[in-house]
TITIRO-272005 format. One line per 3 residues: their letters; for each residue z negated, y negated, x of N, C-alpha, C. Coordinates in Angstrom, 1 decimal. Layout:
// TITIRO-272005
a) Z/Y/X/Z/Y/X/Z/Y/X ~ ... .
This chain:
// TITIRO-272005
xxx) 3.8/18.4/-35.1/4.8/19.1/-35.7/5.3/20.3/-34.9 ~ 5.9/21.5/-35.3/5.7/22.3/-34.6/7.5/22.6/-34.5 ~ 7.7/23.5/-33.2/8.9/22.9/-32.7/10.3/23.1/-33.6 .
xxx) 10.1/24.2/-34.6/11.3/24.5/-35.0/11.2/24.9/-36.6 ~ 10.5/23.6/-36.9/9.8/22.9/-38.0/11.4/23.4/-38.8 ~ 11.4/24.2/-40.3/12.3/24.1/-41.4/13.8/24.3/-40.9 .
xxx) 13.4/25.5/-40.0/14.7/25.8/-39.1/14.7/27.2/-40.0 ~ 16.1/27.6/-39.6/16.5/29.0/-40.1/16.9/29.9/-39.0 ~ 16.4/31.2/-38.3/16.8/31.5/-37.2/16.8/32.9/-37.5 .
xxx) 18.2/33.4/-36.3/18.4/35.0/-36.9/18.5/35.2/-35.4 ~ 17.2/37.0/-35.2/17.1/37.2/-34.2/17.7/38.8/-34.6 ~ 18.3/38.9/-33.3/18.6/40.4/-33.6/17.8/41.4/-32.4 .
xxx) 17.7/42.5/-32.6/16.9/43.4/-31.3/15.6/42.8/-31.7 ~ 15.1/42.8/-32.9/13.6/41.7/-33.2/12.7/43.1/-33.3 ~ 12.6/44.0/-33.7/11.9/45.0/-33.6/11.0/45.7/-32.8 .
xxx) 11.0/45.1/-31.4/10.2/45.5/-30.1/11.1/44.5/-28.9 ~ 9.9/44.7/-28.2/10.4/44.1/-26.7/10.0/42.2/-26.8 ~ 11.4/42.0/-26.0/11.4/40.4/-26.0/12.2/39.7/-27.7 .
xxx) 12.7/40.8/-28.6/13.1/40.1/-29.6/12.2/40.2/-30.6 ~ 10.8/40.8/-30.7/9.9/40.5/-31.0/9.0/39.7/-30.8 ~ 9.1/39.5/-29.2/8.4/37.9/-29.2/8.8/36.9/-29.6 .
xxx) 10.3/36.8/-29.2/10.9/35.5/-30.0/10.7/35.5/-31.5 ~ 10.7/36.3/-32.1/10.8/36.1/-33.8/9.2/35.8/-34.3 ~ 8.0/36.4/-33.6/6.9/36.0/-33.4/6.7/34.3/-33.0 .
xxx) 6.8/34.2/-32.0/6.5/33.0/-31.8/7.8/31.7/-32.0 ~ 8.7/32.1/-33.0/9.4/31.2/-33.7/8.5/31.1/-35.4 ~ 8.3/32.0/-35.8/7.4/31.9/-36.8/6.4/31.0/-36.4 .
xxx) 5.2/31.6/-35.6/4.6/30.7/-35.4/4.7/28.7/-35.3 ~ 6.2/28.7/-34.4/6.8/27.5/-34.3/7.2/26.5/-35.9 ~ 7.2/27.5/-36.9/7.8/26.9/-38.2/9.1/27.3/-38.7 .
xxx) 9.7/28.2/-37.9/11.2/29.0/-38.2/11.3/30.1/-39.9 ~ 12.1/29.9/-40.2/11.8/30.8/-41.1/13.0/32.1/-40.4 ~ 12.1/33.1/-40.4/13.1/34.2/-39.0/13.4/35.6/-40.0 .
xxx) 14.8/35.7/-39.7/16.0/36.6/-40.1/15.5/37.9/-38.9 ~ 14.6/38.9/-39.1/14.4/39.5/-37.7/15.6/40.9/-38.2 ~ 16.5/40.9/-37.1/17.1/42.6/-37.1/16.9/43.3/-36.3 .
xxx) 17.4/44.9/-36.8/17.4/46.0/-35.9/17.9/46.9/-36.1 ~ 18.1/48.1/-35.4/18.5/49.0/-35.8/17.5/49.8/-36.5 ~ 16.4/49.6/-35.5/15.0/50.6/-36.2/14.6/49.7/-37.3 .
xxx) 14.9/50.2/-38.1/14.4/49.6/-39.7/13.0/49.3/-39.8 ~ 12.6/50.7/-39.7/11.0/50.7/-39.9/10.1/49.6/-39.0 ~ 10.7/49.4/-37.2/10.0/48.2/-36.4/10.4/47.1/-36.9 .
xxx) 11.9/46.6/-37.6/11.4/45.3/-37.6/11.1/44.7/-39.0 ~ 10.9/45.7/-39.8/10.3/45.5/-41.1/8.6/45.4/-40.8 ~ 8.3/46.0/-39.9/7.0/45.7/-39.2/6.8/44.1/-38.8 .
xxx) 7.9/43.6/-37.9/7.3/42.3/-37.8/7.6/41.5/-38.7 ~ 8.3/41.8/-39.5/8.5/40.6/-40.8/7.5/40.8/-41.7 ~ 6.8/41.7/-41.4/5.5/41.7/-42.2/4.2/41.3/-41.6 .
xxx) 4.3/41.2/-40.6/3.5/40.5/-39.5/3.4/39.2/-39.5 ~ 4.5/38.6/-39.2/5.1/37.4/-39.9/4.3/36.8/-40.9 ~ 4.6/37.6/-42.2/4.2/36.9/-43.2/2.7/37.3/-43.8 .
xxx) 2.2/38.5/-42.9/0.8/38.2/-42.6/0.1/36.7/-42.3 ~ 0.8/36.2/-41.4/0.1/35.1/-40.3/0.5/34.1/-41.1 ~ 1.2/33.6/-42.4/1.9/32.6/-43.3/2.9/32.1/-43.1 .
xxx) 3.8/33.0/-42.2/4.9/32.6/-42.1/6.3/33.0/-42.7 ~ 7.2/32.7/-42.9/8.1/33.3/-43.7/9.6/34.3/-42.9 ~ 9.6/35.1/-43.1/10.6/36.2/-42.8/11.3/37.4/-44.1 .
xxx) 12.4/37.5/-43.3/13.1/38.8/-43.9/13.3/39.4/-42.6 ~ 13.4/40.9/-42.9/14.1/41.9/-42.1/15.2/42.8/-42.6 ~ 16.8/42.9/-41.7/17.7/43.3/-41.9/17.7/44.9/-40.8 .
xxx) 18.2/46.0/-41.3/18.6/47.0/-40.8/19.9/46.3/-40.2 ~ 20.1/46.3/-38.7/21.4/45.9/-38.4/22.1/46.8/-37.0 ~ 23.1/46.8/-37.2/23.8/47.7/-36.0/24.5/46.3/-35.6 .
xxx) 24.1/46.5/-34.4/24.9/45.1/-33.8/26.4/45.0/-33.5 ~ 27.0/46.1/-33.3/28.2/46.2/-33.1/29.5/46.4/-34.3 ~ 28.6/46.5/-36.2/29.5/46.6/-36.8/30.0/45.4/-37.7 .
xxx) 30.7/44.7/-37.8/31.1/43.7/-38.7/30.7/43.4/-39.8 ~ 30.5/44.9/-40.6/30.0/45.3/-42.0/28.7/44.7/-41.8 ~ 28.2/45.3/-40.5/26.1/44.5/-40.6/26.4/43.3/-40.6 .
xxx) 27.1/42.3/-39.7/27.1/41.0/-39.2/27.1/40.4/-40.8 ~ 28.1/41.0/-41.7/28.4/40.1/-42.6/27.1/39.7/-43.2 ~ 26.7/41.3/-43.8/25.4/41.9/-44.9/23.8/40.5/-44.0 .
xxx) 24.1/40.4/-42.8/22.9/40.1/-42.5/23.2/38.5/-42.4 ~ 24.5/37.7/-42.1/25.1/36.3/-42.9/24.5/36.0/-44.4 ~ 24.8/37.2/-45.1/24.4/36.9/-46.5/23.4/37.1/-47.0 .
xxx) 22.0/38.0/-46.5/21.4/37.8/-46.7/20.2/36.6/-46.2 ~ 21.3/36.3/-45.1/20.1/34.8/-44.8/20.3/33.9/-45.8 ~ 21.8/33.7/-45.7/22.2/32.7/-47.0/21.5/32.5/-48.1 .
xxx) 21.5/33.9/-48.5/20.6/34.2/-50.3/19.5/34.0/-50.2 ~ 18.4/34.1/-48.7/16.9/34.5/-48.5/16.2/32.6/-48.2 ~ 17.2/31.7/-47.3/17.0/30.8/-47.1/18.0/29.4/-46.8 .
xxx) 19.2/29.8/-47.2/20.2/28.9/-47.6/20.8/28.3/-46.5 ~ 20.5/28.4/-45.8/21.5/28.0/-44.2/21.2/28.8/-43.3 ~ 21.8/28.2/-41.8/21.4/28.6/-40.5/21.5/27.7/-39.3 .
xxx) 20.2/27.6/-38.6/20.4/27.0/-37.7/20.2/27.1/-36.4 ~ 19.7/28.4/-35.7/19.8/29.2/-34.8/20.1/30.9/-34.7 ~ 21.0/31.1/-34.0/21.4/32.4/-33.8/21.1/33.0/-32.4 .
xxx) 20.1/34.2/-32.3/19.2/34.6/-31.3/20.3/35.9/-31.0 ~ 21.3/35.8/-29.7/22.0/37.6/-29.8/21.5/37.7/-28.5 ~ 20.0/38.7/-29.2/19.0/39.6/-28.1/19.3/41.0/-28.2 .
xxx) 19.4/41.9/-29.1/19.9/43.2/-29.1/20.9/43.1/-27.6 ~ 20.8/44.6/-27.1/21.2/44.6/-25.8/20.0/46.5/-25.5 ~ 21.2/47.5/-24.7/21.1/48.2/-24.3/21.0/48.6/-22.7 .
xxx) 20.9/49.5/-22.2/20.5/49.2/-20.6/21.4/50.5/-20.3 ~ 22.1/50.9/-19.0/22.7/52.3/-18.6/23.2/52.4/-17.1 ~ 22.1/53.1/-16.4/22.2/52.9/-15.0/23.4/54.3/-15.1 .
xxx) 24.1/54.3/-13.3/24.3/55.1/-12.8/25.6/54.4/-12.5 ~ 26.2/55.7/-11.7/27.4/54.8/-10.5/28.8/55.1/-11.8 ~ 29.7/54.7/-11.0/30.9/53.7/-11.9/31.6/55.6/-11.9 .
xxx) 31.0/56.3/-10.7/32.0/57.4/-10.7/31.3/58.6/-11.8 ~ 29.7/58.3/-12.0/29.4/59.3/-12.9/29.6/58.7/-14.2 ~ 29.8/57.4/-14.5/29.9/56.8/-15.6/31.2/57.5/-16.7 .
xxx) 31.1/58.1/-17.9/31.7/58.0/-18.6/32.2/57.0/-19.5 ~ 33.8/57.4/-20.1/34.1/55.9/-21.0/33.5/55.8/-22.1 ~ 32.6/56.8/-22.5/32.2/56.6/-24.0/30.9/56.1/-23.4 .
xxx) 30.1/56.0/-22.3/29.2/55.3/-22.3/29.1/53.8/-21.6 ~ 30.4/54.0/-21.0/31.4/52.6/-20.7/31.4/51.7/-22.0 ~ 32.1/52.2/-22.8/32.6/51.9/-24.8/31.0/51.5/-25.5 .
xxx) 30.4/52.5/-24.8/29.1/52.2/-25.7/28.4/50.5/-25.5 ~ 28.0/50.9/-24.0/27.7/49.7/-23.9/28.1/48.3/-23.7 ~ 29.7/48.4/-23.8/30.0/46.9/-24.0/30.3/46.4/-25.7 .
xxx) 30.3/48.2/-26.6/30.0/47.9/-27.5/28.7/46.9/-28.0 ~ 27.3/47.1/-27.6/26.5/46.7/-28.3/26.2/45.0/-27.3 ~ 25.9/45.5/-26.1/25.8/44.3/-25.2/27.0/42.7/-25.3 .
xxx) 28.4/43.4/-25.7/29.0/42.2/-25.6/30.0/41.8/-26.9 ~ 30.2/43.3/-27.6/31.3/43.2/-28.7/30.2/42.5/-30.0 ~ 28.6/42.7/-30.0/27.9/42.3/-30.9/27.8/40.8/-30.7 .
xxx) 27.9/40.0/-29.4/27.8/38.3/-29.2/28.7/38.1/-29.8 ~ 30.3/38.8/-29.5/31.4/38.2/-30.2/30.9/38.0/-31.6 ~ 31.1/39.4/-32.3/31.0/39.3/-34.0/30.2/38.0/-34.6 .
xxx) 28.5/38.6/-34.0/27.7/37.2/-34.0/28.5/36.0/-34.3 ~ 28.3/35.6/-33.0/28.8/34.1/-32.7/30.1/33.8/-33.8 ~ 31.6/34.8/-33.7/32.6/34.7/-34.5/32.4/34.1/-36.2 .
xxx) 31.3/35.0/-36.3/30.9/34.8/-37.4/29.9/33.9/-38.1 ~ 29.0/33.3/-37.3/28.3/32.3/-37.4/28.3/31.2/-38.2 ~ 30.1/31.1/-37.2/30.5/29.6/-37.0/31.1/28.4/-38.7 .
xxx) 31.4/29.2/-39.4/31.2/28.9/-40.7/30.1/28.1/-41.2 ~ 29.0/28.8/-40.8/27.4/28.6/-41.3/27.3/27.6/-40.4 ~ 27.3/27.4/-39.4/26.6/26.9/-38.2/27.6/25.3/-38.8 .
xxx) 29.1/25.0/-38.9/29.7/24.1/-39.8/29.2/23.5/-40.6 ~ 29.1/24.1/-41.9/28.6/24.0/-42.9/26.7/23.3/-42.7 ~ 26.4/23.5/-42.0/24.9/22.8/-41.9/25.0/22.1/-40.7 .
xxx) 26.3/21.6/-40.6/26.6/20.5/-39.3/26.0/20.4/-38.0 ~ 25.8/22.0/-37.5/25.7/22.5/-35.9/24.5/23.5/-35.8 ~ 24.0/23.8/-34.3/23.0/24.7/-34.6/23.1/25.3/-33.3 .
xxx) 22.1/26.0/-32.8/22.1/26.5/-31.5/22.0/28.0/-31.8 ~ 23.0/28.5/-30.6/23.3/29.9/-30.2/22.6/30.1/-28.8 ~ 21.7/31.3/-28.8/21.0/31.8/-27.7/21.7/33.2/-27.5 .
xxx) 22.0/33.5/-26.0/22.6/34.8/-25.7/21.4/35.6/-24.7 ~ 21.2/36.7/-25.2/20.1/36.9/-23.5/21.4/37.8/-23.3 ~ 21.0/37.6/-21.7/22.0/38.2/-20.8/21.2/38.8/-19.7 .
xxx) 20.8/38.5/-18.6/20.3/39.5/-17.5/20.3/38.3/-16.1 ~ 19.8/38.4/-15.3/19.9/38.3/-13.7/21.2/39.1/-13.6 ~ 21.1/40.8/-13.9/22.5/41.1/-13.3/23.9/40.2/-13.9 .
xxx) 23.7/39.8/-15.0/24.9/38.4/-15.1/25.5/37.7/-14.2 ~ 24.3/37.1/-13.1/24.0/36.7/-12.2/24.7/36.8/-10.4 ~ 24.4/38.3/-10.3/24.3/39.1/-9.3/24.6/40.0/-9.6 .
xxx) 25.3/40.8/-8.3/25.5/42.3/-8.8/24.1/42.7/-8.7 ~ 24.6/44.3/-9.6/23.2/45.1/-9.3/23.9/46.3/-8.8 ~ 23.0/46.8/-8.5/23.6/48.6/-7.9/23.1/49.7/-8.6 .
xxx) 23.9/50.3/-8.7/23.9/51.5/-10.2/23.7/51.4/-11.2 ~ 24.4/49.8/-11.7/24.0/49.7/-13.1/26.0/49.0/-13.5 ~ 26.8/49.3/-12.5/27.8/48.7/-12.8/28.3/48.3/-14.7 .
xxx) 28.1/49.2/-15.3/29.0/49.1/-16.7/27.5/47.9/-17.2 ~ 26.4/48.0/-17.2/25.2/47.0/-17.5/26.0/45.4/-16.8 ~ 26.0/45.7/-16.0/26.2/44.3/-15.0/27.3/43.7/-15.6 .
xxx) 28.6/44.6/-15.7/29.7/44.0/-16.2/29.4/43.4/-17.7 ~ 28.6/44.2/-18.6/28.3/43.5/-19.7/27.2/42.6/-19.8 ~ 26.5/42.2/-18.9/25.7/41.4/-19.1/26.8/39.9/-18.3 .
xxx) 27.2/39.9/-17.4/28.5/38.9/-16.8/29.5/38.3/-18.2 ~ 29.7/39.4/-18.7/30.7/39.1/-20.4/30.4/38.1/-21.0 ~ 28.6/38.3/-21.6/28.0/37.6/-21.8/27.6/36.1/-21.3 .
xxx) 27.7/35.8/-20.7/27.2/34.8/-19.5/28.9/34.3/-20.0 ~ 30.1/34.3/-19.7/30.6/34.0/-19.8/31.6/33.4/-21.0 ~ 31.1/34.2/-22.0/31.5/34.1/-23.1/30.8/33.0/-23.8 .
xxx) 29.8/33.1/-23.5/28.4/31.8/-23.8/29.1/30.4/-23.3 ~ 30.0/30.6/-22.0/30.0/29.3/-21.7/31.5/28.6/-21.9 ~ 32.4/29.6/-22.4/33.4/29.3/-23.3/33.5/29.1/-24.8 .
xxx) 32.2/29.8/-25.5/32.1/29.0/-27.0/31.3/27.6/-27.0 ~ 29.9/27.6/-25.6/30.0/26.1/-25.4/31.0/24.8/-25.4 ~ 31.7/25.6/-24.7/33.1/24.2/-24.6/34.2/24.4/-25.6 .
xxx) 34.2/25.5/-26.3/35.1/25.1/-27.8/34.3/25.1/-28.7 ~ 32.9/25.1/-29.0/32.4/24.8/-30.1/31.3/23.2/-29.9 ~ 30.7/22.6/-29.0/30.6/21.8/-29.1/31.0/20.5/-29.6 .
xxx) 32.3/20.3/-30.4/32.8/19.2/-30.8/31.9/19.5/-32.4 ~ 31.7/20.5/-32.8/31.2/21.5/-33.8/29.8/20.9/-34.0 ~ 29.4/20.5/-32.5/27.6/20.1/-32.3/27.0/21.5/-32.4 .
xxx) 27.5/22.7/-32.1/26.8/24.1/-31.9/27.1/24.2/-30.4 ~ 25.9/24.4/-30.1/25.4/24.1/-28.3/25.5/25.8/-28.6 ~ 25.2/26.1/-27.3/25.5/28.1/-26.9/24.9/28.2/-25.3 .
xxx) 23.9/28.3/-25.1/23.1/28.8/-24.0/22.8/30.0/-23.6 ~ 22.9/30.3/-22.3/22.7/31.7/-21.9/20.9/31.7/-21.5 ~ 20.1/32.8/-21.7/18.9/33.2/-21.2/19.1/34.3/-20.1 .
xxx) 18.8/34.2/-19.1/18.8/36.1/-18.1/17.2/35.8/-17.3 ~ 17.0/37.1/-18.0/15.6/37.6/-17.7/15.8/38.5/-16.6 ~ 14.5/38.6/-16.0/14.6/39.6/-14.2/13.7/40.7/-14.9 .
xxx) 13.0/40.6/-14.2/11.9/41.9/-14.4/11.0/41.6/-15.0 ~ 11.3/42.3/-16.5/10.4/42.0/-18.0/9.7/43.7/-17.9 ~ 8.5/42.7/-17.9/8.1/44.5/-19.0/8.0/44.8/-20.5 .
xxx) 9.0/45.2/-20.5/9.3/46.0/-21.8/9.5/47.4/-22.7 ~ 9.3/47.9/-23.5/9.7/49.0/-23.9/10.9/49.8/-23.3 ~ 12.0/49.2/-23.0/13.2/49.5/-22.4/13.3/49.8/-20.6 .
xxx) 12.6/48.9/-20.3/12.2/48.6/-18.8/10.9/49.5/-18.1 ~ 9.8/49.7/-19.4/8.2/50.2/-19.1/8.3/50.9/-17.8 ~ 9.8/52.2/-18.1/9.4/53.1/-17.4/9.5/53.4/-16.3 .
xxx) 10.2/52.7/-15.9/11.0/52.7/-13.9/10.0/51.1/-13.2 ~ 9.6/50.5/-14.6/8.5/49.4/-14.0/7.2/49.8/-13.6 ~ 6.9/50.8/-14.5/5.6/51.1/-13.5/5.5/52.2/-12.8 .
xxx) 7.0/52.6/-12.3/7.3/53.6/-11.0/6.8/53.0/-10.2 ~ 5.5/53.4/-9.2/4.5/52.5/-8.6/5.8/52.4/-7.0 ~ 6.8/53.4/-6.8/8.3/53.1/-5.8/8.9/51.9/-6.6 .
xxx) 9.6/51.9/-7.6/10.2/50.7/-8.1/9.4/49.5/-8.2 ~ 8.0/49.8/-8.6/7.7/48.3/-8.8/7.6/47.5/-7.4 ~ 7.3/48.0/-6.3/6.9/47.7/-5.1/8.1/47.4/-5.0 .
xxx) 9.3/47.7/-4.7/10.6/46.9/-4.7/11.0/45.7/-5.5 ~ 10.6/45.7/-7.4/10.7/44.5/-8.0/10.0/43.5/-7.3 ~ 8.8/43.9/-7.1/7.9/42.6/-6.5/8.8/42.0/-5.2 .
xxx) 9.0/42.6/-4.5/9.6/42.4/-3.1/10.8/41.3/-3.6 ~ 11.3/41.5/-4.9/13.0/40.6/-4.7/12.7/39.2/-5.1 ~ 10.7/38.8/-5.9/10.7/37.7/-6.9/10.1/37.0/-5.3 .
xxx) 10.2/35.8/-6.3/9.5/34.9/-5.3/7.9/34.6/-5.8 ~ 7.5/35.0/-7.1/6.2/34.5/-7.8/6.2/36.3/-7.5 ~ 5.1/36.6/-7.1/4.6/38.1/-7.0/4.2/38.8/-7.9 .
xxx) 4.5/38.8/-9.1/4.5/39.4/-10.0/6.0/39.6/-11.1 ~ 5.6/41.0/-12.2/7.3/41.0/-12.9/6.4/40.2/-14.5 ~ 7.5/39.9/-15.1/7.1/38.6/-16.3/6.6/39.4/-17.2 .
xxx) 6.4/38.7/-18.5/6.1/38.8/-19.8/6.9/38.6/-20.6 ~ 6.8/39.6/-21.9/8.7/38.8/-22.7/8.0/37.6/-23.3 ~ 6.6/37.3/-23.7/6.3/36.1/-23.9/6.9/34.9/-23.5 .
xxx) 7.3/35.2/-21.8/7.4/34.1/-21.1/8.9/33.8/-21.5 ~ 9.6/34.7/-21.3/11.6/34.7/-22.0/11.4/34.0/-23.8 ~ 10.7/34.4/-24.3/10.7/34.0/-25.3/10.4/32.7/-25.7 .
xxx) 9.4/31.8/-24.8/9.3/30.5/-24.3/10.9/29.8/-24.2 ~ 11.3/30.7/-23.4/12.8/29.8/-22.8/13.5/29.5/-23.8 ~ 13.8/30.9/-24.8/14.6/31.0/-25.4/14.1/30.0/-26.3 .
xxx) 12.6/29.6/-27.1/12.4/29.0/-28.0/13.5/27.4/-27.8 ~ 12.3/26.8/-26.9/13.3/25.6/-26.0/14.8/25.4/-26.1 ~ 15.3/26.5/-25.6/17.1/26.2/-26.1/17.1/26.3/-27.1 .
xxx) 16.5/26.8/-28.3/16.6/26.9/-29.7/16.5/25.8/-30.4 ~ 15.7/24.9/-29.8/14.6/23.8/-30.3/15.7/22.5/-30.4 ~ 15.4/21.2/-30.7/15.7/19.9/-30.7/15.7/19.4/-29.2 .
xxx) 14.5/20.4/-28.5/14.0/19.9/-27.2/15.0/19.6/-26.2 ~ 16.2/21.0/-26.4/17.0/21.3/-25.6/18.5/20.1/-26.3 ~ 18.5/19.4/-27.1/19.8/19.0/-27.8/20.5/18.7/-27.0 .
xxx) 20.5/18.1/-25.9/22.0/17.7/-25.0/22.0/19.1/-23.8 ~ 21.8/20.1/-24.3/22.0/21.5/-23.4/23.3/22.0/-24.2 ~ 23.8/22.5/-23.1/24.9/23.5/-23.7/25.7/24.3/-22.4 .
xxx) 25.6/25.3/-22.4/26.8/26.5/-21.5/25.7/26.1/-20.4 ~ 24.4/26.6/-20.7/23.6/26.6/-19.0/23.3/27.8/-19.1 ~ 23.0/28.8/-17.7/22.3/29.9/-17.6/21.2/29.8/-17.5 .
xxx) 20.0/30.0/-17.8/18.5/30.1/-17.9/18.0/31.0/-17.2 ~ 18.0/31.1/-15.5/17.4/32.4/-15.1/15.7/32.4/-15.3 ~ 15.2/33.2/-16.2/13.4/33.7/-16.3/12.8/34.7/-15.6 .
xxx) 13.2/34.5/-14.0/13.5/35.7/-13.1/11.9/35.7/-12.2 ~ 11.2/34.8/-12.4/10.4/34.5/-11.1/10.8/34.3/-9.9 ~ 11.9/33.6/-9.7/12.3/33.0/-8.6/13.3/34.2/-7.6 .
xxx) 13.7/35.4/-8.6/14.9/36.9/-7.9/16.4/35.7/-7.7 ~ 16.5/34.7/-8.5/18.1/34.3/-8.2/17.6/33.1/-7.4 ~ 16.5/32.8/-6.8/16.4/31.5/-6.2/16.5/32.2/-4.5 .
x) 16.3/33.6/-4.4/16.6/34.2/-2.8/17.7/33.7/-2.6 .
């Protein structure tokens, strides 16, 4: 049986990166996957991909940070497959630089999408998640969650939000039976990441912070994430998941 056999799962940021692998290899698992995005056109791509391979998907145009999406993409899971029982809040934006060059609209931006989209999410969920008597919530968050980072202050701070927010809907929604786990990834290569990763100066420093000598695969975070998603994980709730290659074990 395969792991997330006649599950309903809504990934968001599914259009590329690591929220493409998850919505990929949750299909494959037996999920029937809710993939969003902002880029319409990518994640209508993998819901077609998806149901190339025989598995079942919709894809939602979604902006993570507005209410109006949150609802529109609640209802159309409802209408598309009648419940829900995993909620994937992967969407997440990146924004280096020091706290003194930092503006507040790019301050605003990114705790808009990185932390005000977990709220709505999760807020809104929790109805559905009731109503089909529990369900797991996956947050990705970061290593910098973790740790500070340097020149990424307004990232760090929203990736920490995260992390924390995860582990206070754990402890008021658990009576609920909706478990809420954190994932933080280190050094992924991804679309978002590609470019300063294969700065042949930066990568020689990534390598240097892991303890496994090499930077991951979103395959591998998407592994993690499955797992908390799954049955496998049922007595999990409010853990951090670092998928770092051993950067938080220094």
């Amino acid at each position: 049986m395969t792991r997330l056999e006649g599950k309903v799962a809504i990934i968001t940021g599914a259009g590329s990166g690591m929220g493409r692998e998850e919505a990929l290899l949750f299909a494959k698992e037996g999920a029937k996957v809710v993939a969003t995005d902002i880029n319409e056109a990518a994640v209508q791509a993998v819901a077609e991909e998806i149901k190339a391979a025989g598995g079942e998907a919709i894809s939602v145009a979604h902006n993570v940070a507005s209410e109006e999406d949150w609802n529109k993409v609640y209802t159309e899971t409802i209408n598309a497959f009648g419940k829900l029982d995993v909620l994937v809040n992967n969407a997440g934006i990146s924004q280096r630089g020091s706290m003194e060059d930092l503006t507040v609209e790019q301050w605003d931006t990114i705790m808009s999408i990185n932390v005000k989209s977990v709220f709505l999410g999760t807020k809104l969920s929790l109805p559905h998640f009731r109503a089909n008597g529990g369900g797991s919530i996956v947050n990705i968050s970061s290593i910098a969650g973790l740790k500070g980072s340097s020149g990424a202050g307004a990232y760090t701070s929203s990736k920490g939000a995260v992390r924390m927010l995860t582990k206070a809907c754990a402890v008021d929604y658990g009576k609920d039976n909706i478990r809420v786990n954190s994932v933080h990834p280190g050094f992924i290569i991804t679309p978002m990441s590609k470019e300063y990763m294969e700065d042949e100066k930066m990568s020689k420093w990534f390598l240097a912070q892991t303890a496994l000598p090499r930077v991951g695969q979103s395959l591998e975070v998407a592994e993690a994430v499955l797992f908390l998603a799954s049955d496998a994980s049922s007595y999990i709730t409010g853990v951090e998941l670092p998928v770092d290659g051993g950067v938080t074990a220094k």
